[in-house]
N, C-alpha and C positions, 0 to 999 in steps of 0.2 A: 635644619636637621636632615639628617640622609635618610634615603629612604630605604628600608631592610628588607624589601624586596628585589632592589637593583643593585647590583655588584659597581665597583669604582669605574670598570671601564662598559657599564652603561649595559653587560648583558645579564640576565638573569640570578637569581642566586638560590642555593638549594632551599632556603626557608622560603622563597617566594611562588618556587614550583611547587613546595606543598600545600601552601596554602592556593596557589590557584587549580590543584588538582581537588580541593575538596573530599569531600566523602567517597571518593569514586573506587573504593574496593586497595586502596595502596596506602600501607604503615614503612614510618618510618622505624629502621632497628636502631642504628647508629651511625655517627655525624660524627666521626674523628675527629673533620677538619673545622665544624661547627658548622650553621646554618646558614652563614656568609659565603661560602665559597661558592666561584661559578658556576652557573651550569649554561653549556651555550647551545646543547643537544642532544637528541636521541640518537643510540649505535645500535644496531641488530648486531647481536654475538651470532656466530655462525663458526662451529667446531674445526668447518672444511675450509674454510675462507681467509683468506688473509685481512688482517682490518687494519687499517690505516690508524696512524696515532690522531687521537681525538682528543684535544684538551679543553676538556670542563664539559664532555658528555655524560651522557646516564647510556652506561652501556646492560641493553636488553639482553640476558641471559635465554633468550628462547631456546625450547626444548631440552633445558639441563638437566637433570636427573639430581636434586640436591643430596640422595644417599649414594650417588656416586665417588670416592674420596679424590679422586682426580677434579674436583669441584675445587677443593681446599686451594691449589692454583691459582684460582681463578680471578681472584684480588688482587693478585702481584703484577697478573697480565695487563689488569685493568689500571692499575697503577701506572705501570710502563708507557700505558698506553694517553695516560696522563687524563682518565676520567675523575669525574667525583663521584659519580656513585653508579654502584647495580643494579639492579632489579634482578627478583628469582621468585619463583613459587617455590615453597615451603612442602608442599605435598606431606603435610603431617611427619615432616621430619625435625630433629631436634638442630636448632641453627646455629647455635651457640659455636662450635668452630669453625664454622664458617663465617662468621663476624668477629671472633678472634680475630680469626687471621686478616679480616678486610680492617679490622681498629689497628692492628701493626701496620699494613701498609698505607693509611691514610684516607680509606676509602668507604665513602657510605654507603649501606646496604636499606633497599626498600626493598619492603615482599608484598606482595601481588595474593590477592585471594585466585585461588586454583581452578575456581571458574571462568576469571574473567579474560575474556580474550584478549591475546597480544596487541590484537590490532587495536581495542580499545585502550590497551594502556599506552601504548605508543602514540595515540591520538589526543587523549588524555594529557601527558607529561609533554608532547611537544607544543600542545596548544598552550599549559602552562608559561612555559619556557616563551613563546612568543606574548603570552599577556603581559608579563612584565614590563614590554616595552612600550605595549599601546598607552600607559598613561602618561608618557611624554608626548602623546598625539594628542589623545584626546583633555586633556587636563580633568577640570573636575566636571562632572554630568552626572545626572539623576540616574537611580539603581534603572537597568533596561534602555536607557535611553544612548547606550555606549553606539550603538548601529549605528542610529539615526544621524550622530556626531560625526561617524566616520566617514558616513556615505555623503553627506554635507562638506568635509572638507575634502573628500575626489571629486566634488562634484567642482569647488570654489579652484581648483588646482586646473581642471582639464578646461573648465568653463563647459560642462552637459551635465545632463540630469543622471543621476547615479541610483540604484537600485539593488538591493541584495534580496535575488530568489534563494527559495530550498529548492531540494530533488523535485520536489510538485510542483511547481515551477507557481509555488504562494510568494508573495510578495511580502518580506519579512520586515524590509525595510527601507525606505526610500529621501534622496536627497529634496531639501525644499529651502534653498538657494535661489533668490530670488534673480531674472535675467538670463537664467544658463537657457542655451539650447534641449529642448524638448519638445517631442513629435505626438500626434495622436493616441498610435496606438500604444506608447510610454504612458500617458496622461488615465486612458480607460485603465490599465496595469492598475495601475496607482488606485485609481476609484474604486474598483472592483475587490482588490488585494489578490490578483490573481494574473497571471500572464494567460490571455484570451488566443485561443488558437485564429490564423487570417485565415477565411476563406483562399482558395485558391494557392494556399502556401503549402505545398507538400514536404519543401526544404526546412519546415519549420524546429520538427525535431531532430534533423540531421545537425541543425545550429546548435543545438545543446549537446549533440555527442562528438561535436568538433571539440568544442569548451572543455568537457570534461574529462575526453582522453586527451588531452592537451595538457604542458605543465608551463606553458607560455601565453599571454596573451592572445589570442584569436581578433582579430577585423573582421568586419561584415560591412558589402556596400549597400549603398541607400538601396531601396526594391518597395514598389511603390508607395504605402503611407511614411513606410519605416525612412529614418535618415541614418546613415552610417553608424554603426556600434562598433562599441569594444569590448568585449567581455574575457573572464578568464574563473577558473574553477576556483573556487574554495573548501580547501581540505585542512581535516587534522591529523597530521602524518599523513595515514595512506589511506584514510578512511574520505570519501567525496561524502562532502556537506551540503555544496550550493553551489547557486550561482552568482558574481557579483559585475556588472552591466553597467557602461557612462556608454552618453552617447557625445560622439565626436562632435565641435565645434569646426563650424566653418574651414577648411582649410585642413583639416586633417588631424589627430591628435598626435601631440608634439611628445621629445626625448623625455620630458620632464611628467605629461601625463599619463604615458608609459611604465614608466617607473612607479610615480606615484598609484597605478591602476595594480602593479605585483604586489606593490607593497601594502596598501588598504587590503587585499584580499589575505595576504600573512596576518592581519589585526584583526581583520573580521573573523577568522575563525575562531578562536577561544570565544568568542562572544556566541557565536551562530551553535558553538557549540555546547553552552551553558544552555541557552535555552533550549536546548532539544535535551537537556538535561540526563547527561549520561551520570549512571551507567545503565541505562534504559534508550539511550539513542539511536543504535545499532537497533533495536526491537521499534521504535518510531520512526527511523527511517524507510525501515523496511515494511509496515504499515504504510507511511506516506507516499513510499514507490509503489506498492501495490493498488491501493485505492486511483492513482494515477493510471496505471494499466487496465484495471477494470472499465475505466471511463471512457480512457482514449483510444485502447488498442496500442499505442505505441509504446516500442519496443526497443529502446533503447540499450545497449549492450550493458553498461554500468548498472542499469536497473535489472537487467538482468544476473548478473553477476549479484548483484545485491540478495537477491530473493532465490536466488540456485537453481534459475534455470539455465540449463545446456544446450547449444546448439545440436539439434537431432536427437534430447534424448526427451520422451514423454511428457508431459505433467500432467495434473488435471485438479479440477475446482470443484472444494465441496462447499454448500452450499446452505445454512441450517435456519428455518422461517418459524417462528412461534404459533401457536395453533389458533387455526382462521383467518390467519392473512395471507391476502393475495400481494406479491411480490411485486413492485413497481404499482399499485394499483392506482388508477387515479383519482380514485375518490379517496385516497391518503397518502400524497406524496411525500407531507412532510409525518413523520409518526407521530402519533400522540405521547405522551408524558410518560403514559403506563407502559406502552408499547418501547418507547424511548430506555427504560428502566431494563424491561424485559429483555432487548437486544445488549443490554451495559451489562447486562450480569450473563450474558452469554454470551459473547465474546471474550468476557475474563474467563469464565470455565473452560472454556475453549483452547484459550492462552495458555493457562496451565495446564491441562493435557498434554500439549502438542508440546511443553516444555518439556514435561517426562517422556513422552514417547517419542513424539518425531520434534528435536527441536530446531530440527531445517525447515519448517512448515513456517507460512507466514497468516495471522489471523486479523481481518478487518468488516467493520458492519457499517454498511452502506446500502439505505433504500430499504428500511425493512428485515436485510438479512444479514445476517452472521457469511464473512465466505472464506474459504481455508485455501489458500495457496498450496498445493502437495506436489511436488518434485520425486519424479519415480527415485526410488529405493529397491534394491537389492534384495532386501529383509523382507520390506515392505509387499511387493510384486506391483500390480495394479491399483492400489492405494483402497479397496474395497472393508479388507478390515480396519484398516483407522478408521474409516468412514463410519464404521457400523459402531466401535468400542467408542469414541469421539462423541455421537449421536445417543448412544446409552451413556455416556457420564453427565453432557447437558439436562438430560430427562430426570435423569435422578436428579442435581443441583438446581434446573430452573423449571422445567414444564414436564411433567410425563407426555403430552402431547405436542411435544418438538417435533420436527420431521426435518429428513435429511434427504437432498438431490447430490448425487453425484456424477458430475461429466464425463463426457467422453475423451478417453488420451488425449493430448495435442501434441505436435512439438514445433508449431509457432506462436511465439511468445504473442506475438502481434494479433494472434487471434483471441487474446483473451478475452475481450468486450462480445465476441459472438457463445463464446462459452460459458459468458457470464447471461447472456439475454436462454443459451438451453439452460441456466440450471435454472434460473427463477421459472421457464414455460415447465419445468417438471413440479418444480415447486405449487405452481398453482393451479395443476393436474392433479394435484394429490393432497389439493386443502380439505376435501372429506375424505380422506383415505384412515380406514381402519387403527385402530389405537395399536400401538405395540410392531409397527409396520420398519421394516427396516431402510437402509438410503434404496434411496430410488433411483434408476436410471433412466434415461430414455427410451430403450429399449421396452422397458415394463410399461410404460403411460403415453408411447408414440401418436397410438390412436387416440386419445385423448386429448392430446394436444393440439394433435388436426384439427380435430373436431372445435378448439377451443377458436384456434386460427378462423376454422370457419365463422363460426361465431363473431369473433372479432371484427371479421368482414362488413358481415350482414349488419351489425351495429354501427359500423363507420359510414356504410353507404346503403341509408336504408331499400334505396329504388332498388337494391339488388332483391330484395325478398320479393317472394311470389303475395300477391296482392288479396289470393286464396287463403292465402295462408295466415295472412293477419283479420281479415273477415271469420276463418274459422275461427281464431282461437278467438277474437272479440265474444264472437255469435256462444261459443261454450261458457266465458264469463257471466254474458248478462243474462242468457236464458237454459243454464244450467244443464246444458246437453253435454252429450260426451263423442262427440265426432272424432277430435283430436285426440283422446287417448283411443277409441274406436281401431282409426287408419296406424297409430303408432303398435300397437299389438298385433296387429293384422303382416303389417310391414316387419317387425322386430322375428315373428315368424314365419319368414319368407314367405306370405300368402297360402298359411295354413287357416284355413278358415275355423275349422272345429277346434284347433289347437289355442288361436288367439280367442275364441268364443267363450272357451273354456277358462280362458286367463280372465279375461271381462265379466264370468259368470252370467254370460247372458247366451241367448239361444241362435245358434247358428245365422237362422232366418234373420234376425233381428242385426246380426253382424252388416249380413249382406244388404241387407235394407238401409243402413247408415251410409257404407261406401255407394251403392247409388245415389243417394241423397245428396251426397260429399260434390258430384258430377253435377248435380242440379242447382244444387244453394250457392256452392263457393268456383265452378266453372276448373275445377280441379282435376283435368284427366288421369287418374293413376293407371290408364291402362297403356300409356308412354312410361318408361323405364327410366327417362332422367326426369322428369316429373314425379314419379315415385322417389329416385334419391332426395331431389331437391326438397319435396317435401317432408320426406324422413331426417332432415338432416337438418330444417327449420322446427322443427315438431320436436326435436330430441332436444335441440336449445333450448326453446320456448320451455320446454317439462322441467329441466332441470337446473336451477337456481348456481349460474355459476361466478364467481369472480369476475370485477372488472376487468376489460383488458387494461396491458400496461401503458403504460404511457409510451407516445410517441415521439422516440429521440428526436 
């Protein structure tokens, strides 16, 4: 029995691209020629452009204006041009003569919901269009397990191990072909489910942005665990998916696993792309590019491009922690359930927000916090009132005691891992900050943060504390003196005696009789000046119960 997805001469057929486009926002109007007829491609319509005759395209109507009547054309041109069908948004216009006229000349019309981006329906219908053919690859396989099939028979064809990364460079799916050539750091990939950055490899993300501004196969020679690769991008249409990686057998890889290496990554897309499950993939990609940047710092142009930042033009990182956690803290790396809960329902309020208002913003919760990717804006200025309106929608929907850090401009993408370490140090500067407190910058909690730094210190390497200073405060726990708060008011008002006496409610005399004492018990000269900071600066930590530091990368 034929199969009513594949046309006779083996390419695709319009009832098979809609069934492999699924629910992705695109109805069909009408099938003049029925659901059989070919389709072998996607055309961008372009009003200015000459387009070459394309038989058994879906020609993309981008930018038409359907109340336009010079539309009405449009079906004869695509006729000529010897397509099967169009594609147009509807923009709440009535279509009906405009599928007239496509049912007179032969030609099927599909409309696109008026949000959804071109570039996803183009990604969409072309990955379609290529599914049809994968099932002469892969024959019959378990629902999800189409990857694993494919990457297995690149792997059986080059003789190496074969692997399909995403943009995060997660290991989606890998060949396990017994005998092919396969190296170390391929083997931990695999273990991990994650391509592991090599020491010492600076060139490491320049090899992904070889692959993906690339529309050809990329080589790579051996360099020391690694053995020689081949890798090449994986798109749908024009949208980059992944990455799909064999590594070359003994002697080079040959004409034939070449080929075979283009043409697995044309199959693997409709697959790589069902699972990121559009039409939400574009919003998951761009989540998985980001959270990648906040880790690594690296700055890939593609990734850029993805998430809207510009060479030399601004951005900056908002930043939003639920009330009482300290940000990277390590006494809870991984969140707890409730906390877990807390961060899932704010990151989706987030989402939506940034949808109505900025939906060039990208939103992902990693470590704790909620963080907003913000791309200067025009509208926008210095991204300070989303910041604040963003920060008031969470509080009404998840915590009134949300709080928001907001970074400082950058316009190195590459520096986003150091922007990401200011916003959390603001963050945990401002975990008892006042209810109803607006985003914070660093600017407002600088000194606080030193202060935290410092702190941080004294705790990593305790021989840096004064030895005075921990005999005080022991000596004030067990025998209920007050030396420590004493020298901290004394010192808080620059060595006003009556002033700080007066804060202590105690009598002048009795002030000064404690800092002698201070000289005699704990061997504490405050009448040296860095001996005064230093001990005002251990004494204001000690007092004040603050957050763990964060962990160290």
């Amino acid at each position: 029995m034929s199969d009513p997805t594949v046309a006779l001469d083996g390419s695709a057929t319009l009832g098979g691209v809609l069934d492999g486009a699924g629910p992705a926002g695109i109805r069909l109007l009408t099938a003049p020629a029925g659901l059989g007829a070919p389709v072998r491609g996607t055309v961008l319509y372009d009003a200015g452009d000459r387009i070459a005759e394309s038989t058994g395209g879906i020609l993309l109507l981008v930018g038409v204006d359907p109340s336009d009547p010079r539309v009405l054309a449009l079906p004869a041109r695509a006729a000529a041009l010897g397509c099967t069908a169009v594609v147009i948004k509807r923009r709440g216009q009535d279509m009906a003569p405009f599928v007239g006229e496509a049912e007179r000349h032969g030609v099927a019309v599909l409309a696109a919901e008026d949000d959804l981006p071109w570039r996803n329906i183009d990604a969409v219908l072309s990955c379609a269009i290529t599914g049809a053919g994968a099932s002469a690859v892969l024959g019959a396989v378990p629902v999800g397990g189409e990857l694993y099939a494919l990457t297995d028979h690149l792997a059986s064809v080059v003789g190496g191990a074969a692997v399909v990364e995403d943009l995060a460079r997660r290991v989606i799916a890998y060949s396990s072909v017994p005998g092919v050539r396969i190296d170390a750091p391929r083997e931990r990939g695999i273990l991990q489910r994650r391509i592991e950055d090599l020491p010492g490899r600076p060139d490491q993300p320049r090899q992904y942005q070889r692959v993906l501004a690339s529309h050809a196969v990329v080589r790579f020679a051996a360099i020391d665990e690694e053995l020689p690769r081949a890798a090449v991008a994986v798109r749908a249409g024009t949208l980059p998916l992944g990455t799909l990686w064999v590594i070359e057998p003994e002697g080079g890889i040959s004409a034939e696993g070449l080929t075979a290496l283009s043409e697995t990554a044309r199959l693997v897309a409709p697959h790589l792309l069902r699972l990121l499950n559009l039409p939400e993939a574009e919003r998951r990609l761009r989540r998985e590019t980001f959270l990648a940047l906040l880790d690594s710092g690296s700055a890939p142009e593609e990734a850029c491009a993805l998430l809207g930042i510009r060479t030399g033009v601004p951005f900056r990182l908002v930043a939003f922690a639920p009330p009482g956690t300290a940000p990277g803290a390590e006494a809870s790396p991984v969140p707890s359930a409730a906390l877990a809960t807390v961060l899932e329902h704010a990151e989706s309020e987030l989402a939506r927000h940034a949808a109505a208002h900025r939906p060039d913003v990208t939103v992902a919760a990693t470590g704790g916090v909620v963080f907003v990717l913000l791309p200067y804006s025009t509208e926008e200025g210095d991204g300070g009132r989303f910041a604040d309106t963003a920060l008031a929608a969470v509080r009404r929907a998840v915590s009134p005691d949300m709080r928001a850090a907001l970074s400082r401009p950058c316009r190195n993408a590459a520096a986003s891992a150091s922007l990401r370490r200011e916003a959390e140090a603001i963050l945990r500067a401002t975990v008892d900050a006042p209810a109803g407190a607006g985003a914070t910058t660093v600017d407002d909690v600088r000194h606080r943060i030193l202060l935290d730094r410092i702190g941080d210190e004294l705790a990593r390497d305790p021989w840096l504390r004064l030895s005075g200073v921990d005999e005080l405060v022991a000596h004030d726990a067990e025998q209920g003196t007050s030396y420590g708060a004493s020298i901290t008011a004394w010192l808080d008002e620059l060595g006003d005696i009556a002033t700080a006496a007066h804060r202590l409610r105690v009598h002048p005399n009795t002030l000064r009789h404690r800092l002698r004492r201070t000289r005699e018990l704990f061997a504490l000269d405050l009448d040296d000046p860095d001996v005064r900071l230093a001990v005002w600066l251990e004494l204001r930590r000690s007092a004040q119960p603050r957050p763990p530091a964060p962990r160290t990368p």
